[in-house]
Backbone bond lengths (Angstrom), bond angles and torsions (degrees), N, CA, C in turn:
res aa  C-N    CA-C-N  psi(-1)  N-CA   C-N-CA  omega(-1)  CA-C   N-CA-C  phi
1 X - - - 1.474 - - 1.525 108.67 -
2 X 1.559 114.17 131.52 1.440 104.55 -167.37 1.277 100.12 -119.25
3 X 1.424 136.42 -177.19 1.426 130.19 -149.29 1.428 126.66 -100.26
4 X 1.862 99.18 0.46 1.440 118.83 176.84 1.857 91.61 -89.48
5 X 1.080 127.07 -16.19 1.409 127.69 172.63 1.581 119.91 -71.20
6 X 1.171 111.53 -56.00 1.214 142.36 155.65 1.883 114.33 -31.23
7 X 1.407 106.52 -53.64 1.297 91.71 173.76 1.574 109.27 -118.00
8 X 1.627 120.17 22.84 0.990 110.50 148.59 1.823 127.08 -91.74
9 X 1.524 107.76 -7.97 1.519 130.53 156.60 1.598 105.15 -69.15
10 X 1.192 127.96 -30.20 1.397 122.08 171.52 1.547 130.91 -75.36
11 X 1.605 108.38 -26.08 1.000 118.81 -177.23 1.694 106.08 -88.56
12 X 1.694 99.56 -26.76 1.888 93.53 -170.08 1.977 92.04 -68.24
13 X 1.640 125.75 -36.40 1.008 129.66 -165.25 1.747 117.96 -71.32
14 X 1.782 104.30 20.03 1.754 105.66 176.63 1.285 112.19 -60.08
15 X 1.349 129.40 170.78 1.608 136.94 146.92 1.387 112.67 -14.17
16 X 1.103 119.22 119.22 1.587 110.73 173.37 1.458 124.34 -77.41
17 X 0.975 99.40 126.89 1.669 111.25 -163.46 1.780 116.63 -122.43
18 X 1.206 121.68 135.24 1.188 120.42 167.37 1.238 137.71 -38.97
19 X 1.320 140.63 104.74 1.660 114.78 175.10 1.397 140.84 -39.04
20 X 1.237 102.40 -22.27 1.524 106.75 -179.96 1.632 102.15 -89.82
21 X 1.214 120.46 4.76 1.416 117.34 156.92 2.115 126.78 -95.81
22 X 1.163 76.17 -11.82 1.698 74.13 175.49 1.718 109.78 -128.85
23 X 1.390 122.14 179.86 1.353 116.39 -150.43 1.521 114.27 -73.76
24 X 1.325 117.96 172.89 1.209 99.14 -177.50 1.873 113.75 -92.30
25 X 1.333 88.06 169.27 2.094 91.49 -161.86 1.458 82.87 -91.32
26 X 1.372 113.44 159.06 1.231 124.85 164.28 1.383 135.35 -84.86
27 X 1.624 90.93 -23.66 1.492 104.32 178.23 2.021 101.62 -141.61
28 X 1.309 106.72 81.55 1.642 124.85 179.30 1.231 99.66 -42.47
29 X 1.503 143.18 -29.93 1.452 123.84 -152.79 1.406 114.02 -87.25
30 X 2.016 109.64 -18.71 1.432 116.37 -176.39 1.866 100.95 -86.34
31 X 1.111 105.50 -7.52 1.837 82.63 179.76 1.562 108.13 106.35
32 X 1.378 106.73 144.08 1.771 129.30 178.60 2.270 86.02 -51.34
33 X 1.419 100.25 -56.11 1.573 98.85 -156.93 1.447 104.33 -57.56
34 X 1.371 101.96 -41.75 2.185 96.79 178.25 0.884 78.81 -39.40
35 X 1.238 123.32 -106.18 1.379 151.41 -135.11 1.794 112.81 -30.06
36 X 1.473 100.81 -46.92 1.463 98.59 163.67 1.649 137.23 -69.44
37 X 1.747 75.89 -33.06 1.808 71.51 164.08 1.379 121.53 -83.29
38 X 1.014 121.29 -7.76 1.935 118.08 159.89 0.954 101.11 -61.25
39 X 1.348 150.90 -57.85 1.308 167.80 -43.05 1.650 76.77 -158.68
40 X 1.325 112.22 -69.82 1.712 129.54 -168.83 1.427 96.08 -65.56
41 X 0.975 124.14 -59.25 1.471 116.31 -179.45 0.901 109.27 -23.18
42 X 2.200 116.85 -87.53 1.311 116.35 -151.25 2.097 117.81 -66.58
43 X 1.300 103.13 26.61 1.453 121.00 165.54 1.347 129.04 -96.62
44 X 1.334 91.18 -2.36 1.598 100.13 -165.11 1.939 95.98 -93.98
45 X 1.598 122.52 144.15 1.016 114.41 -176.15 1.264 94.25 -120.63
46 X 1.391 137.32 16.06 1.700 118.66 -174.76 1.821 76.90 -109.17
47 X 1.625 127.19 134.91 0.878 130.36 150.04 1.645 126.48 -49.51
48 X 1.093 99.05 -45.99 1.346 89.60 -163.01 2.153 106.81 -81.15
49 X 1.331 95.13 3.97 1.495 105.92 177.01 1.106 104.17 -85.14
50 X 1.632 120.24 -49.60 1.139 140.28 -178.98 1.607 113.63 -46.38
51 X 1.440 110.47 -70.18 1.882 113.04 158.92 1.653 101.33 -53.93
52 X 0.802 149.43 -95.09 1.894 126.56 178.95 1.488 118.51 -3.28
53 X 1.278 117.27 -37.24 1.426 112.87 -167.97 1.212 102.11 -94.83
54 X 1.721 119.40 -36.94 1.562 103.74 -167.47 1.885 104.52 -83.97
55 X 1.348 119.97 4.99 1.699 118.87 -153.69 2.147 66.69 -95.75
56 X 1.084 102.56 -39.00 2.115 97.72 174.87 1.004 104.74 -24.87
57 X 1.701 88.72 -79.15 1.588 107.91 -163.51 1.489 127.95 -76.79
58 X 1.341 113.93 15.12 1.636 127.11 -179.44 2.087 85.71 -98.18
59 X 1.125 122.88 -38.62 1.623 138.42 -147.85 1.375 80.88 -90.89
60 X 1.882 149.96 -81.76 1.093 133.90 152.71 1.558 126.02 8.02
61 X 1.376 99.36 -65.85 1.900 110.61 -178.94 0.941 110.12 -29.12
62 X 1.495 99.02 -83.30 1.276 116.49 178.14 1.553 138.02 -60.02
63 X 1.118 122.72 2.98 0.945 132.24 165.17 1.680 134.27 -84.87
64 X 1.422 95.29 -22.11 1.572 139.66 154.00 1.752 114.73 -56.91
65 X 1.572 103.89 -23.63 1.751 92.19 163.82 0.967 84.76 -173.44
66 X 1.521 98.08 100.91 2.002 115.47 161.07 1.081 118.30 -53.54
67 X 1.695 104.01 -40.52 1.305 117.28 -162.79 1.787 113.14 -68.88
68 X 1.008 103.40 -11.09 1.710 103.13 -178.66 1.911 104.57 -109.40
69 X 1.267 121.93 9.99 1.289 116.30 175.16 1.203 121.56 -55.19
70 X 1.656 121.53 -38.64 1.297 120.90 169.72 1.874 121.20 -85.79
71 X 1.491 110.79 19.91 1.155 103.66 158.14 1.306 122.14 -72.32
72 X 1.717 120.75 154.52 1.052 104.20 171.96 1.365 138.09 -63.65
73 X 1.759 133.00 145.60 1.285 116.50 -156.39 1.324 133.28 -6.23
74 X 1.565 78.36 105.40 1.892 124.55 -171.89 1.204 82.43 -70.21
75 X 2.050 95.99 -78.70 1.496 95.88 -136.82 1.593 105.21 -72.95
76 X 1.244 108.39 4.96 1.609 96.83 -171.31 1.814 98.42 -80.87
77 X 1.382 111.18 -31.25 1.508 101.36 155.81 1.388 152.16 -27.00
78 X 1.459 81.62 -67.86 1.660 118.13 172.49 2.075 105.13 -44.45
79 X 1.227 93.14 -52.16 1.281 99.29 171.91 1.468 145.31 -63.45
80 X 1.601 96.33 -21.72 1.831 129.00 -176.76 1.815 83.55 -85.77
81 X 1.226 115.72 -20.79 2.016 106.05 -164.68 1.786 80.08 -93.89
82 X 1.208 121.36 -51.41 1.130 105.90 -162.45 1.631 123.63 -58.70
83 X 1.014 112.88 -18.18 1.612 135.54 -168.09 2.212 96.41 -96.74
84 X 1.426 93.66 -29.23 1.565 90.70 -165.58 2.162 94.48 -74.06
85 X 1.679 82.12 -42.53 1.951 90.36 -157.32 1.847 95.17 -71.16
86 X 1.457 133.64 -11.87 1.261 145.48 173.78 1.726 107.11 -69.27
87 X 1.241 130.84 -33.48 1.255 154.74 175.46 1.747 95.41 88.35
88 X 1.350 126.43 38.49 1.388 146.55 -171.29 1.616 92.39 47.99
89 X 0.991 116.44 75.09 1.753 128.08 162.34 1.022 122.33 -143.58
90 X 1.549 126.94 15.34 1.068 121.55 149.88 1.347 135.86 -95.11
91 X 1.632 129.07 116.69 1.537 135.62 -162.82 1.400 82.05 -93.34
92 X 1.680 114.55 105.39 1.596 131.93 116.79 0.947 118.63 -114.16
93 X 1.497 126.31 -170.77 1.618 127.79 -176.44 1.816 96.01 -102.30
94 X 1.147 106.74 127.74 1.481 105.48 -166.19 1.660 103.05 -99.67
95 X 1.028 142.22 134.40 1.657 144.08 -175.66 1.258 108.22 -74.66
96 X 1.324 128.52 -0.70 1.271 121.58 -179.99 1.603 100.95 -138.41
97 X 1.217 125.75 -173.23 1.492 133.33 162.10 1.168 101.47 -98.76
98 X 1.339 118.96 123.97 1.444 136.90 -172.28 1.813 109.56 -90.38
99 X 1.611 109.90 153.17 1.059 88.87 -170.14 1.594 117.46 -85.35
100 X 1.149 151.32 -176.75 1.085 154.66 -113.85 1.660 106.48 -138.24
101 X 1.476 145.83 114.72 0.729 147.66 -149.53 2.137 121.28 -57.89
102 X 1.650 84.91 -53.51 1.469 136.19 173.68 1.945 88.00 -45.25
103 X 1.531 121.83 -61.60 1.403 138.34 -160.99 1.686 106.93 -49.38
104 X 1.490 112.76 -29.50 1.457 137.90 -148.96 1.840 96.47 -91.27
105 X 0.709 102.71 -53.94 1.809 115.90 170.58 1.842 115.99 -85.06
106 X 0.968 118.34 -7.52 0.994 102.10 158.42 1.193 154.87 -41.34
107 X 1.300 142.22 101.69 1.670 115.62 -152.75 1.633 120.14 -102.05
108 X 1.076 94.65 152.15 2.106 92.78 -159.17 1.415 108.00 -59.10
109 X 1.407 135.11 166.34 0.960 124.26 -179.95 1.621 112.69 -93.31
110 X 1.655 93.84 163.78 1.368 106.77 -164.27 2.130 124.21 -69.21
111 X 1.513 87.24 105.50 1.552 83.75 174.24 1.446 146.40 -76.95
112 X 1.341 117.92 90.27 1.830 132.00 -150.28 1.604 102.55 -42.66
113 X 1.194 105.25 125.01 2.097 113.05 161.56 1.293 100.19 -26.54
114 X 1.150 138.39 124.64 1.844 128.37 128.87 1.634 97.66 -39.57
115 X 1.454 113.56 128.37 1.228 136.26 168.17 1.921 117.22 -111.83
116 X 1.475 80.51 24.22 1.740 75.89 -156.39 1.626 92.28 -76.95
117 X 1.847 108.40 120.24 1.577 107.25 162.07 1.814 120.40 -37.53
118 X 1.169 97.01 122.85 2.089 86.63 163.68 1.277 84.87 -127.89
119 X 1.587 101.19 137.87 1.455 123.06 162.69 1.764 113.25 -54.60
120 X 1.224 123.60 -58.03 1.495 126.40 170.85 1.610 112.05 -118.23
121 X 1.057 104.39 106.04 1.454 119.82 -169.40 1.695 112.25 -64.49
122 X 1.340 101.41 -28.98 1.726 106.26 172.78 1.492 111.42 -61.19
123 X 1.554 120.15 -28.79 1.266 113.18 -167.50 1.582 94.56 -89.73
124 X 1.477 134.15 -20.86 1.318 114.36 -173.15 2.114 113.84 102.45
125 X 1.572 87.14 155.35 1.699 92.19 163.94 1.300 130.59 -83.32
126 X 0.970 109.49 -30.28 1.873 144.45 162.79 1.017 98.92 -29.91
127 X 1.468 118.88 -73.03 1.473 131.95 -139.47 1.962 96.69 -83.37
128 X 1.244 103.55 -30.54 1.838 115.98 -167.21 1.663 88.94 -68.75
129 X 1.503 97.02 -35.96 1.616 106.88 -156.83 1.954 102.32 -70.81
130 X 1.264 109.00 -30.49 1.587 135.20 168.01 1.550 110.57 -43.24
131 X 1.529 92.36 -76.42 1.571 101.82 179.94 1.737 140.98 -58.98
132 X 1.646 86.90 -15.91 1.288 116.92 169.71 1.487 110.62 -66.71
133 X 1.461 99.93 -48.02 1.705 103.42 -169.85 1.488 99.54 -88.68
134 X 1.318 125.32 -2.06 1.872 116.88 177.95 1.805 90.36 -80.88
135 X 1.225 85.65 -50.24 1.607 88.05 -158.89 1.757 108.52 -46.84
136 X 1.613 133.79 -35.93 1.696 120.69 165.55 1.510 102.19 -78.65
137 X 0.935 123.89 13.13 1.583 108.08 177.18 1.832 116.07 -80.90
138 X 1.308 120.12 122.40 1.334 125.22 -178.51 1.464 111.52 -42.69
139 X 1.001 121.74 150.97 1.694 128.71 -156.15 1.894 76.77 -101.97
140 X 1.307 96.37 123.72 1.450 123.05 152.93 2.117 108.99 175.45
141 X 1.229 97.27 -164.56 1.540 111.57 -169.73 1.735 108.87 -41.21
142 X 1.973 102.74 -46.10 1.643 108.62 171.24 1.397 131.72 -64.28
143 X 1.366 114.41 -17.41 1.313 123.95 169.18 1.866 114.25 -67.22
144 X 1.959 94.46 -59.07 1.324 94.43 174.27 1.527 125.89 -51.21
145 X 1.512 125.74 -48.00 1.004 139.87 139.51 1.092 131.02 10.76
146 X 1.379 115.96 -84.15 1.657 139.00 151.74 1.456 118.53 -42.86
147 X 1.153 116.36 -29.60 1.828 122.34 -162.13 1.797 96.75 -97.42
148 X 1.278 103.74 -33.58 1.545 112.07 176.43 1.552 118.01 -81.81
149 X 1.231 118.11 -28.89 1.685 121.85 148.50 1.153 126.95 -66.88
150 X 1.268 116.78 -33.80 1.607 127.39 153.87 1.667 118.42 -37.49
151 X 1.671 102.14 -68.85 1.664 103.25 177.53 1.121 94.37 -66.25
152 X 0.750 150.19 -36.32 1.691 125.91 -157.96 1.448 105.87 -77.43
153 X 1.335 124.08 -37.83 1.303 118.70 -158.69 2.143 99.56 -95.31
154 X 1.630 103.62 9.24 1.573 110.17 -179.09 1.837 91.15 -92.32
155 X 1.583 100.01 -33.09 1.338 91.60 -171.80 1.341 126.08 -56.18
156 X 1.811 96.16 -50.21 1.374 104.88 171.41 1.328 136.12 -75.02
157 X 1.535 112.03 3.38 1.389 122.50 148.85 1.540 133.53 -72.10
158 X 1.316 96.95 -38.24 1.233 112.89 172.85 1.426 111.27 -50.63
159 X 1.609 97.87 -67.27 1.649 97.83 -168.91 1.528 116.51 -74.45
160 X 1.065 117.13 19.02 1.366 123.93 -175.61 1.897 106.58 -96.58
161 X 1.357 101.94 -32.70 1.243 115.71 -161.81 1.664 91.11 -100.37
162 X 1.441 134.21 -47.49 1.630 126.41 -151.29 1.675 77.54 -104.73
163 X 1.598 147.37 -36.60 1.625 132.06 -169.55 1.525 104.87 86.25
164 X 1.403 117.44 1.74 1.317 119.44 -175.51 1.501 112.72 -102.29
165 X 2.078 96.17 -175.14 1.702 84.27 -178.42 1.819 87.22 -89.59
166 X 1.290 119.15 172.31 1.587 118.09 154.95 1.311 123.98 -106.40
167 X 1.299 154.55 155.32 1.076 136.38 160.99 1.496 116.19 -88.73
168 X 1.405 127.42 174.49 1.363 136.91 -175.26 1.617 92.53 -60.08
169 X 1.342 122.71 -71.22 1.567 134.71 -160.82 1.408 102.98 -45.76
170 X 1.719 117.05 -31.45 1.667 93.46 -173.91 1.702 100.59 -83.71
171 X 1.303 142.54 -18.50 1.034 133.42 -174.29 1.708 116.36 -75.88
172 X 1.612 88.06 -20.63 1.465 104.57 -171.35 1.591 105.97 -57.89
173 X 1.378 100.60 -56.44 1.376 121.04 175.67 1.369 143.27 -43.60
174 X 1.675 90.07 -43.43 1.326 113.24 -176.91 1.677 110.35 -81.99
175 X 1.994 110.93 -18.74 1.172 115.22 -177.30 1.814 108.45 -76.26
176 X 1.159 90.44 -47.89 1.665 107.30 -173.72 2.178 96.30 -49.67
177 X 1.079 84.80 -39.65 2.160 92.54 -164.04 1.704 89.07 -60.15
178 X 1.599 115.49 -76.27 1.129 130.43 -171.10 2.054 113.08 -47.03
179 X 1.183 104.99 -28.07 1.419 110.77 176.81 2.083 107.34 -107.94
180 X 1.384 84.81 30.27 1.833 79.50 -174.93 1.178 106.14 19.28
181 X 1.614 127.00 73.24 1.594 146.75 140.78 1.805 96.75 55.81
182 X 1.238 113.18 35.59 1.617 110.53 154.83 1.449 116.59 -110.48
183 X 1.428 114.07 6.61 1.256 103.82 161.93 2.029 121.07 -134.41
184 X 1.161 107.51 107.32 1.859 101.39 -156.40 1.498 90.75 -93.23
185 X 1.588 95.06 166.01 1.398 119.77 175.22 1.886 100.64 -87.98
186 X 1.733 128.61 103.54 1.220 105.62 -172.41 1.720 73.99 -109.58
187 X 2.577 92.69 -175.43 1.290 91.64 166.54 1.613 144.52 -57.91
188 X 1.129 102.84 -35.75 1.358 119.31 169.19 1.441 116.11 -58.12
189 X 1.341 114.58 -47.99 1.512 113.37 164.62 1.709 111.04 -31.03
190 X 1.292 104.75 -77.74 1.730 119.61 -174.96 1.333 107.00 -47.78
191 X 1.397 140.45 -22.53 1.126 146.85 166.83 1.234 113.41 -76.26
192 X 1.537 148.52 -42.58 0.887 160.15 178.03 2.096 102.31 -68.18
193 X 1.380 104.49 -53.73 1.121 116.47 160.69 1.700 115.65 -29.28
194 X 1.328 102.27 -73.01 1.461 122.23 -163.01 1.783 92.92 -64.02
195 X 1.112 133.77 -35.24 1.520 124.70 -157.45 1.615 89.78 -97.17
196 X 1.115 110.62 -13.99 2.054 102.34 175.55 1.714 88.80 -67.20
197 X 1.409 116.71 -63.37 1.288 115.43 -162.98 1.009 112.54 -46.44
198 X 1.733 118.90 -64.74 1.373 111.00 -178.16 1.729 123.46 -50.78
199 X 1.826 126.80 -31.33 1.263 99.69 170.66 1.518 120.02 -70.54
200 X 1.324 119.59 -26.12 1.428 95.53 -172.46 1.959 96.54 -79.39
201 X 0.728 110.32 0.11 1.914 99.13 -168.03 1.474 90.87 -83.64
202 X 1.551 129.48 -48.18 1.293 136.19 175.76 1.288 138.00 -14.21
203 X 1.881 89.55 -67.59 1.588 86.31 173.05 1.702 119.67 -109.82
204 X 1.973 100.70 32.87 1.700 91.31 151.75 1.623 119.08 -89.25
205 X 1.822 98.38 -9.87 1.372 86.91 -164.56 1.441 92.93 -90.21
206 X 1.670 126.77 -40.79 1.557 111.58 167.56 1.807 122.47 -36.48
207 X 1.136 131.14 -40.98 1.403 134.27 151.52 1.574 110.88 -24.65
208 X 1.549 104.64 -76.34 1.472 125.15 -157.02 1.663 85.38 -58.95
209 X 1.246 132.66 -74.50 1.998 124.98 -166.28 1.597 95.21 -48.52
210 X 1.374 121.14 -48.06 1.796 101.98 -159.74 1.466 98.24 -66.89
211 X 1.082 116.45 -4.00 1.981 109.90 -176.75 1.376 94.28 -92.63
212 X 1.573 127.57 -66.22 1.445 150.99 155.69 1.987 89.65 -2.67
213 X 1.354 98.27 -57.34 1.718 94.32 -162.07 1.448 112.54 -77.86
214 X 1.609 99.47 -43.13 0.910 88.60 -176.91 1.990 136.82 -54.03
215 X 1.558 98.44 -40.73 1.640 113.53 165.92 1.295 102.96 -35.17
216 X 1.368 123.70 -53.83 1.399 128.33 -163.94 1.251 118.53 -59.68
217 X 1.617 106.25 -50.51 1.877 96.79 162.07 0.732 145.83 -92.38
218 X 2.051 110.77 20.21 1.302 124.86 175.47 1.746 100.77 -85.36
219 X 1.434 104.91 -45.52 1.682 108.09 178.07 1.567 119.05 -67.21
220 X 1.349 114.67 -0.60 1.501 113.72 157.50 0.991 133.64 -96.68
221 X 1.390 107.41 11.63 2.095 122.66 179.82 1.518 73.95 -119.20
């Protein structure tokens, strides 16, 4: 233990005081004591004491999360905090290029609205974006397939947004509009429809009886 330790253990050991009474830290996650021992640092007028004290308090840092030592440049981190929690006023020779004051305020760049028109906004861009890709798909079983996951998932948009029941004909409609009438609601469609529902409905209700049963032959022991 060397003697920049020593009275940076002296300084974490002041009057205990509230945070909302002293300034604010720049970086909360290292602690009132970092912070004070920077604090001690930039007091120090012998340079070369000064680099002694902060190579401490870089060795401290890190010791504070082992677990990230093998991230990539740690310590060059460790060093960007030390320069940040200093308010960049501390003159040592830093081992890395530190980051840049100006870098810290920077503001991110600007992310543009999606403007993309949707004809029915309940159904989404997704879904337009769906019908787009049914519509080049080669006419066989995968097309139908796709076009029948389609209604189903307009239905459950629908009723999510109006709380109502819908009928087949308004989806029908709305598919043909949204696919400029290259993709129709036929019978087989609605059939194909109806047997999606029933497998996934199937095995919640097989679930629901084996629970159903099970109660039953627990209350007969």
């Amino acid at each position: 233990m060397n003697k920049y330790t020593l009275s940076i253990k002296d300084l974490s050991s002041k009057e205990m005081q509230y945070n909302t009474q002293q300034k604010r830290m720049p970086l909360p996650e290292y602690g009132r004591s970092i912070q004070n021992m920077v604090d001690y640092a930039l007091t120090i007028q012998d340079r070369a004491e000064r680099q002694r004290c902060a190579n401490t308090i870089i060795n401290i840092m890190g010791n504070m999360f082992p677990h990230l030592r093998d991230v990539p440049d740690f310590k060059h981190k460790l060093w960007d905090h030390l320069a940040i929690m200093s308010g960049f006023e501390l003159d040592i020779d830093y081992p890395y290029e530190i980051i840049r004051k100006d870098n810290l305020v920077t503001r991110p760049d600007h992310i543009p609205y999606n403007t993309t028109r949707m004809r029915y906004r309940h159904y989404g861009h997704t879904l337009e974006v769906l019908i787009k890709k049914a519509i080049d798909f080669p006419e066989g079983d995968e097309k139908q397939n796709l076009v029948a996951l389609i209604c189903n998932h307009m239905k459950k948009d629908y009723m999510s947004w109006n709380k109502d029941t819908v009928d087949d004909r308004k989806i029908a409609d709305d598919l043909a509009e949204l696919s400029g009438g290259k993709l129709q609601m036929t019978d087989s469609l609605l059939r194909l429809m109806a047997e999606r529902i029933e497998q996934n409905y199937r095995p919640k209700m097989n679930n629901q009886n084996n629970r159903n049963n099970n109660r039953n032959n627990k209350r007969k022991y």
